[in-house]
C-alpha positions in Angstrom: 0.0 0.0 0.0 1.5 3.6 -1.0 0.9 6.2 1.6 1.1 9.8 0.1 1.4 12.8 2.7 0.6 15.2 0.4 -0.8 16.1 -2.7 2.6 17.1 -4.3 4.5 14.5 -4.0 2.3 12.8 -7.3 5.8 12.7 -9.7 3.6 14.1 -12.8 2.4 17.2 -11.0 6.3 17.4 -9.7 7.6 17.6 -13.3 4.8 19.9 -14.1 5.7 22.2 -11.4 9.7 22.2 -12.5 8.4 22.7 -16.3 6.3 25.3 -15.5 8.3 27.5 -12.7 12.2 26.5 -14.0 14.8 27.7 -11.9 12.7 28.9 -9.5 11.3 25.7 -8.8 13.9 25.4 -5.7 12.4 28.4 -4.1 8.5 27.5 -4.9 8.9 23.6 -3.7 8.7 24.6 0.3 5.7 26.2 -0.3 4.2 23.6 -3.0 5.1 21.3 -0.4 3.4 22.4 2.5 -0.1 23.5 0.7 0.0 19.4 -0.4 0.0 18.4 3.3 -2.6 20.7 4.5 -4.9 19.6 1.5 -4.5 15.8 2.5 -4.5 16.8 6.3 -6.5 19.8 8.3 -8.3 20.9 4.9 -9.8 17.4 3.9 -11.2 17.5 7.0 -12.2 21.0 7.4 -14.2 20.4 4.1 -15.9 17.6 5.4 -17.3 19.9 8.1 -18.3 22.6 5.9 -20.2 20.1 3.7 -21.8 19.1 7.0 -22.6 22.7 8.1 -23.4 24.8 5.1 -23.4 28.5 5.5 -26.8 29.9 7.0 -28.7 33.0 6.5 -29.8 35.0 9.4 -32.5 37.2 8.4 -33.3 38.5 11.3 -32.2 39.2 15.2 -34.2 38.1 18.3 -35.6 41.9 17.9 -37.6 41.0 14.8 -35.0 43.6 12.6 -33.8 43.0 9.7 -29.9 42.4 10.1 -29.4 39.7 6.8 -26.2 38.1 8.3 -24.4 35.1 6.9 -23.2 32.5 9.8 -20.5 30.8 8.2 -18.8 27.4 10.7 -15.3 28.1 11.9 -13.8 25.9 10.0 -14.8 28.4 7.1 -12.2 30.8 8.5 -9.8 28.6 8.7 -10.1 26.5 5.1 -10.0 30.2 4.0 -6.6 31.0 5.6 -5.4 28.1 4.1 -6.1 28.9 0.9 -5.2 32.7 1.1 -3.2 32.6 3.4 -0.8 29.8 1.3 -0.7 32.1 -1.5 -2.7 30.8 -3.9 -4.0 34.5 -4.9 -0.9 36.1 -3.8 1.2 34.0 -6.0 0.2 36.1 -8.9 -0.1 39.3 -7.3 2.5 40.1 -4.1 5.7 41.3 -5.8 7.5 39.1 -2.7 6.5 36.2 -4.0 8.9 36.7 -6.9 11.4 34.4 -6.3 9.4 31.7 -6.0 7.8 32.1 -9.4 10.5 33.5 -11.4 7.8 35.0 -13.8 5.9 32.1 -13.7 3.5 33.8 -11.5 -0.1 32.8 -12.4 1.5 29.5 -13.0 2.8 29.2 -9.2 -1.0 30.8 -8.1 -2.7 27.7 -9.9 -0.2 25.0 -8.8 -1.5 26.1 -5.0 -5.0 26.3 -6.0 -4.8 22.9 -7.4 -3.1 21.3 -4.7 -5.4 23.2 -2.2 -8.5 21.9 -4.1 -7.5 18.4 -3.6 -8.6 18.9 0.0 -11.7 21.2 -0.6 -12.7 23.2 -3.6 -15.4 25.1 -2.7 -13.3 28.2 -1.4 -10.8 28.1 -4.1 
């Protein structure tokens, strides 16, 4: 039985990733790295409680006014850091992020939204 850890240690996406970011492959692979654990770890999981606790509308307060809230389960927040805060927008936006895209920016910005969506795609 093969036990995979995280999503990018598939060899295909691997090659991919080196194809598509070159020399700054070295740089990105930390990063690639850890958005493959959380995806097969706390994400996975996080998604199955979101699909078990969908986002609710609150129409209105114990008042009878109208306050048309959205009550959203924790584990919304922190799917969300995840996926935001891994870079997965960033990547082809934040000018610190250069290094590890070496102009391959939207390139490096889908590599983490793919690996992030192996845990839960409803965010991403």
């Amino acid at each position: 039985m093969i036990t995979i850890n995280s999503a990018f240690d598939d060899p295909a996406l691997r090659q991919i990733a080196k194809k598509l970011l070159g020399e700054a492959f070295g740089n990105a692979e930390p990063r690639l790295a850890r958005m493959g654990e959380l995806a097969l770890g706390p994400v996975d999981r996080w998604a199955t409680l979101l699909d078990r606790n969908p986002p609710t509308l609150v129409s209105h307060d114990r008042h009878g006014e109208r306050i048309d809230e959205i009550e959203l389960h924790p584990a919304y927040r922190l799917s969300e850091g995840a996926a935001y805060g891994g870079g997965c927008v960033a990547a082809s936006y934040d000018p610190a992020l250069a290094a590890e895209h070496g102009g391959a920016r939207h390139s490096l910005g889908l590599l983490l939204g793919f690996l992030y969506s192996q845990g839960e795609s409803g965010i991403y």
